[in-house]
C-alpha positions as CSV (number, residue, x, y, z in Angstrom):
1,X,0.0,0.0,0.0
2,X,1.3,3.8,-1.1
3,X,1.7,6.4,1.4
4,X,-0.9,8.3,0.1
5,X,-3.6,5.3,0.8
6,X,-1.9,4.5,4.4
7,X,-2.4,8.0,5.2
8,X,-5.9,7.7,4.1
9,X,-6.7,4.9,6.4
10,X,-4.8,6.4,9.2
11,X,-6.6,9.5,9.3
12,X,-10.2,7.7,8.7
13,X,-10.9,10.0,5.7
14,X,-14.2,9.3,4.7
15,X,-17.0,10.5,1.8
16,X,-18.6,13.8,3.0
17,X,-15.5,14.5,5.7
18,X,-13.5,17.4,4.8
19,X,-11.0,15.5,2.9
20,X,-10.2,14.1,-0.7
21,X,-10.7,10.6,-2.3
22,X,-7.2,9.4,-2.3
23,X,-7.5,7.8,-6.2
24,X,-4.7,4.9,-6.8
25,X,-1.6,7.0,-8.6
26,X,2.1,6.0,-9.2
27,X,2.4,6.2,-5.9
28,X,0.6,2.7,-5.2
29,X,3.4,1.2,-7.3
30,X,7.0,2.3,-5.7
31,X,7.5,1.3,-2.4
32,X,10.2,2.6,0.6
33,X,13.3,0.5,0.7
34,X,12.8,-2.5,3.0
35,X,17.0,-2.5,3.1
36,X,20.0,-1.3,1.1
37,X,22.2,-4.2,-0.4
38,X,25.5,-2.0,-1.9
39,X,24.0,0.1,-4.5
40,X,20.6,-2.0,-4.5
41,X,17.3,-1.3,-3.3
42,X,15.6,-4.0,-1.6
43,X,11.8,-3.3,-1.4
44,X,8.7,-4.9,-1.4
45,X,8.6,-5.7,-4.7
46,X,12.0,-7.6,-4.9
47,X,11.0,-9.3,-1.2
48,X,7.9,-10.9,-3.1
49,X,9.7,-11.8,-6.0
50,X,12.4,-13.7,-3.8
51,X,9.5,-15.1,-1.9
52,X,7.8,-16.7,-5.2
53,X,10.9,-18.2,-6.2
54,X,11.5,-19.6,-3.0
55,X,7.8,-21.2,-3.0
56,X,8.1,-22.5,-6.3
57,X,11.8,-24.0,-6.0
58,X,10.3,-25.5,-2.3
59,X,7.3,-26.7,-3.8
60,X,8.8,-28.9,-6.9
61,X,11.4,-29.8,-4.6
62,X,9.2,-31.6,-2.2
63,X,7.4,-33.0,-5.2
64,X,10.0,-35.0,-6.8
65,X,13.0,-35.0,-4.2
66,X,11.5,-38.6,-3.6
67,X,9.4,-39.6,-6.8
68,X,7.3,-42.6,-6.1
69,X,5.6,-44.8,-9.1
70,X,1.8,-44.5,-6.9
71,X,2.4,-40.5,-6.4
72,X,1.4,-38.7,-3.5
73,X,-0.9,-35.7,-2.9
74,X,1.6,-33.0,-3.6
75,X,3.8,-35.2,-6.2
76,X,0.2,-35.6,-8.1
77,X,-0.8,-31.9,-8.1
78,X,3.3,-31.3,-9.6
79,X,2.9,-33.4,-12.6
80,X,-0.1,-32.6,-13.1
81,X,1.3,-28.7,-13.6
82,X,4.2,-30.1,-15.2
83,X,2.0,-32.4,-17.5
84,X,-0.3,-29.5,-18.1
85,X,1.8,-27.6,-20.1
86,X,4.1,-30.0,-21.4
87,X,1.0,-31.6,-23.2
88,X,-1.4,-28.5,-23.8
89,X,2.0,-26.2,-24.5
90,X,5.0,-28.0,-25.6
91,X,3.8,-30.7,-27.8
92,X,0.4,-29.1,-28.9
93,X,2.6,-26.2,-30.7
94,X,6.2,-28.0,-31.1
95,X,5.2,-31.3,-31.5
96,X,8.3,-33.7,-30.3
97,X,10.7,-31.1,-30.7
98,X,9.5,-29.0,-27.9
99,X,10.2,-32.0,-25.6
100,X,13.8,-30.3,-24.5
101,X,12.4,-27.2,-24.0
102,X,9.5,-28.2,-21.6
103,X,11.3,-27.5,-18.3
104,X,11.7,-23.7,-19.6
105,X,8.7,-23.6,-20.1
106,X,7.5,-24.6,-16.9
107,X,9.9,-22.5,-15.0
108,X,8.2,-19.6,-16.8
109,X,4.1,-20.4,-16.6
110,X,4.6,-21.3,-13.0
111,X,7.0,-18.3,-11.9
112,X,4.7,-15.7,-14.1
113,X,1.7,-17.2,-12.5
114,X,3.3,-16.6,-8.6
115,X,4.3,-13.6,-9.5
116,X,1.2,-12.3,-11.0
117,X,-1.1,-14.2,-7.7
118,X,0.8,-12.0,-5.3
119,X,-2.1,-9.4,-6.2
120,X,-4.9,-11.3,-3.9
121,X,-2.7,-12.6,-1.3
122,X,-3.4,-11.2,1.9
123,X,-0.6,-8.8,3.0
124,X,1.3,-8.8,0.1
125,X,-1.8,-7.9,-2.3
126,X,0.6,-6.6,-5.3
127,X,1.2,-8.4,-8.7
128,X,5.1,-7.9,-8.9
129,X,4.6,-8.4,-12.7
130,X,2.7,-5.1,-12.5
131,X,6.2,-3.5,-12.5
132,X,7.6,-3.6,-15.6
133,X,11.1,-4.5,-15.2
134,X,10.1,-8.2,-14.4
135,X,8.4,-8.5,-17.8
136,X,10.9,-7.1,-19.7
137,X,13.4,-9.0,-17.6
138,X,11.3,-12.6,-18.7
139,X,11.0,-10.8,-22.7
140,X,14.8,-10.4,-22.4
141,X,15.3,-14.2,-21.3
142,X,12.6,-15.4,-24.0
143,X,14.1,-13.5,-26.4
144,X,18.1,-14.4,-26.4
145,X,16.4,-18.5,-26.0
146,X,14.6,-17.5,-29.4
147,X,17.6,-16.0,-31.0
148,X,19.9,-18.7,-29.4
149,X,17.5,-21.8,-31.2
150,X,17.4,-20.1,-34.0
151,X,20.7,-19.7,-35.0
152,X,21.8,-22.7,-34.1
153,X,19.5,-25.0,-35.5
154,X,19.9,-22.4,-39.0
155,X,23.2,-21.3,-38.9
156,X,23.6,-17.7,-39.8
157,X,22.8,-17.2,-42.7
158,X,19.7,-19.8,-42.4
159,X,18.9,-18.0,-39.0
160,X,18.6,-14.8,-40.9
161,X,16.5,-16.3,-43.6
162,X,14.0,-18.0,-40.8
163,X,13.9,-14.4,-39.1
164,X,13.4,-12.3,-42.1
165,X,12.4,-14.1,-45.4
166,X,9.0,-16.5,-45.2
167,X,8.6,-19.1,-47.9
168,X,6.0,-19.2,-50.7
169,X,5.7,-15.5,-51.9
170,X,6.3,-13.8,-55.0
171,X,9.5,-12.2,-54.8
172,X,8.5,-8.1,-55.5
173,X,6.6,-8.7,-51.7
174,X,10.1,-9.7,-50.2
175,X,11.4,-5.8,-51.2
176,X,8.5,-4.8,-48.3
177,X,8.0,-8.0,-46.3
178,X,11.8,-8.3,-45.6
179,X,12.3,-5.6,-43.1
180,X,8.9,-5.7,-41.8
181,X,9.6,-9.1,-40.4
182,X,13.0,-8.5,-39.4
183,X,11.4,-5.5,-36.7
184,X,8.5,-8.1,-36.2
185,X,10.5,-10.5,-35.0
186,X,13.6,-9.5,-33.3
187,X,12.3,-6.0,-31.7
188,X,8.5,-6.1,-31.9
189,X,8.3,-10.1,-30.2
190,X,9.9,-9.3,-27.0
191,X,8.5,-6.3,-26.9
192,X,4.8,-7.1,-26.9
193,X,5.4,-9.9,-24.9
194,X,6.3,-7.9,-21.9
195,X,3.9,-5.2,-22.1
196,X,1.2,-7.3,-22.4
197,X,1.9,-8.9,-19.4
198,X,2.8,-5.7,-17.7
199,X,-0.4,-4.1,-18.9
200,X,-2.7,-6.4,-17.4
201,X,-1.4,-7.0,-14.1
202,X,-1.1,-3.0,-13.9
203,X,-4.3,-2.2,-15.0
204,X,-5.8,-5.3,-12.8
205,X,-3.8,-4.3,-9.4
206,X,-5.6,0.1,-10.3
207,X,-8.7,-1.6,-10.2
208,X,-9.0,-3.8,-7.6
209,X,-7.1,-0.4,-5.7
210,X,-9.7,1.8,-6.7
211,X,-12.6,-0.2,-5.8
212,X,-11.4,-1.1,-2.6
213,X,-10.2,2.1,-1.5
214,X,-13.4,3.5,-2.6
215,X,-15.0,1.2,-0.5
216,X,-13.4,2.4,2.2
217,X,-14.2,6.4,1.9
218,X,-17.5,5.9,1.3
219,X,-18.1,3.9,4.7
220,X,-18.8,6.9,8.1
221,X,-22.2,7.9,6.8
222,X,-25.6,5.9,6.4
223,X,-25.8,7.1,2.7
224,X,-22.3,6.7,2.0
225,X,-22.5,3.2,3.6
226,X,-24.9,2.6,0.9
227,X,-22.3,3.4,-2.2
228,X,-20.0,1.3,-0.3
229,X,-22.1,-2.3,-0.2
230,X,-22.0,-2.3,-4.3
231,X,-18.4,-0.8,-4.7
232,X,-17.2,-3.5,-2.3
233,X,-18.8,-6.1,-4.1
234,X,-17.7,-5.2,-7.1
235,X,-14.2,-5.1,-5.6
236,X,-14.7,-9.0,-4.8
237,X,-15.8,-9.8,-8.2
238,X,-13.0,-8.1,-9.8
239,X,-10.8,-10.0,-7.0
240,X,-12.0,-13.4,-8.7
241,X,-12.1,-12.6,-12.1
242,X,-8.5,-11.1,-11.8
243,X,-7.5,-14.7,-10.7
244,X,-8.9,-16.0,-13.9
245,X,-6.6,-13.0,-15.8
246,X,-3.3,-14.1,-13.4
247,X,-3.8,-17.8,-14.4
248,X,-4.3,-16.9,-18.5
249,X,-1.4,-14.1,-18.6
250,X,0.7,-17.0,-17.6
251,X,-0.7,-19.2,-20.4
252,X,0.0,-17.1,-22.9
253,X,2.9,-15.9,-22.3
254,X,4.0,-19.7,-21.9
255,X,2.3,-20.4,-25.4
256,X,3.8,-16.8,-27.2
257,X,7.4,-18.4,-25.8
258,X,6.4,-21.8,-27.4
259,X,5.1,-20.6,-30.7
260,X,8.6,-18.7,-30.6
261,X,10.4,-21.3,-30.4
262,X,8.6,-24.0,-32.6
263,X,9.1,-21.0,-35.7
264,X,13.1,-21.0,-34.1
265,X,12.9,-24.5,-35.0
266,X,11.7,-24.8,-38.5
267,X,14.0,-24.9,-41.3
268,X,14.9,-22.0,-43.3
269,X,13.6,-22.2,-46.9
């Protein structure tokens, strides 16, 4: 929570008090440094990031440390992740050739997807993928894997063929097409691939924020009470449904990586 909306609850600022609605600004995403680590920052963003990592390593850990053919409650609920999007991911897009690449690919739909719950959990109640250097931090890893398989199953000039020059045209559209696919591919990819992650998580954590702080102000009076009930309500439905948007931002990030890499894959023509 910003200082602006601490200070709000502190002072009991309420509708029809002599006092403003304290509306969700920039300020609800920067946070005071929980410590200093040389030159670095820690806040709470980086706490619940550490945290999420530590869950998921724990979690898969304790899974498989001791894999047993009749799996147990939390070794079934692993593979069945695992299984999830090795099966509905990896091979659905890449076929057997994805096979290798399933691990990444579960590292990321399961680290997005922790990252992006933090929104709704009690205390922490903030998406850390809503600040934009953890997108662009996963586009940036996506992106050198993309470049990486390319070129190496291609070779150079084969890589730059894959990137640049699709098969099957008439060659006048190659004049245009060329360095419109060159952008597309190596600049536009990663790019839209973090911001639409970032987007959604930001625009999700301002309005589950707004509702609930509105909820809030509104309460100290019988008529402002009465704003409240439906703004509060719609607060919890917006809770739920953004657990439906943390889930599918996960997804698709997981399948834009795999679709990446399957194209990666193919031979230049």
């Amino acid at each position: 929570m910003s200082n602006e909306e601490v200070l709000a609850f502190e002072t009991d600022c309420h509708l029809f008090q002599d006092c403003g609605f304290p509306a969700p600004s920039v300020w609800s995403f920067l946070f005071e440094p929980i410590a200093h680590i040389g030159p670095i920052e820690f806040n709470k963003i980086m706490l619940l990031a550490f945290l999420g990592t530590a869950l998921i390593l724990t979690f898969f850990w304790a899974a498989f440390a001791s894999p047993k053919v009749v799996p147990g409650k939390l070794q079934m609920v692993a593979e069945a992740g695992y299984d999830f999007v090795r099966r509905g991911v990896a091979r659905e897009i890449m076929g057997k050739k994805g096979e290798p690449f399933v691990p990444f690919l579960v590292s990321l739909f399961f680290f997005v997807w922790v990252m992006n719950l933090w929104a709704v959990i009690p205390f922490a109640q903030f998406p850390v993928t809503s600040a934009i250097a953890f997108p662009a931090g996963l586009a940036v890893v996506v992106w050198v894997t993309y470049m990486t398989v390319t070129f190496r199953t291609n070779g150079f000039v084969g890589g730059l063929r894959n990137l640049c020059v699709p098969s099957g045209l008439p060659k006048p559209i190659y004049v245009i097409l060329t360095p419109i696919e060159f952008i597309s591919n190596v600049f536009l990819r990663p790019f839209t691939l973090a911001v639409r992650l970032f987007a959604n998580m930001f625009a999700g954590h301002l309005l589950l924020l707004l509702f609930t702080i509105a909820s809030w102000y509104m309460l100290g009076s019988f008529v402002g009470t009465l704003y409240a009930i439906p703004s509060l309500t719609l607060a919890l439905v917006l809770t739920a449904f953004e657990m439906f948007i943390q889930a599918l931002q996960a997804y698709v990030f997981v399948v834009l990586t795999a679709n990446y890499l399957s194209q990666a894959l193919e031979e230049a023509h």
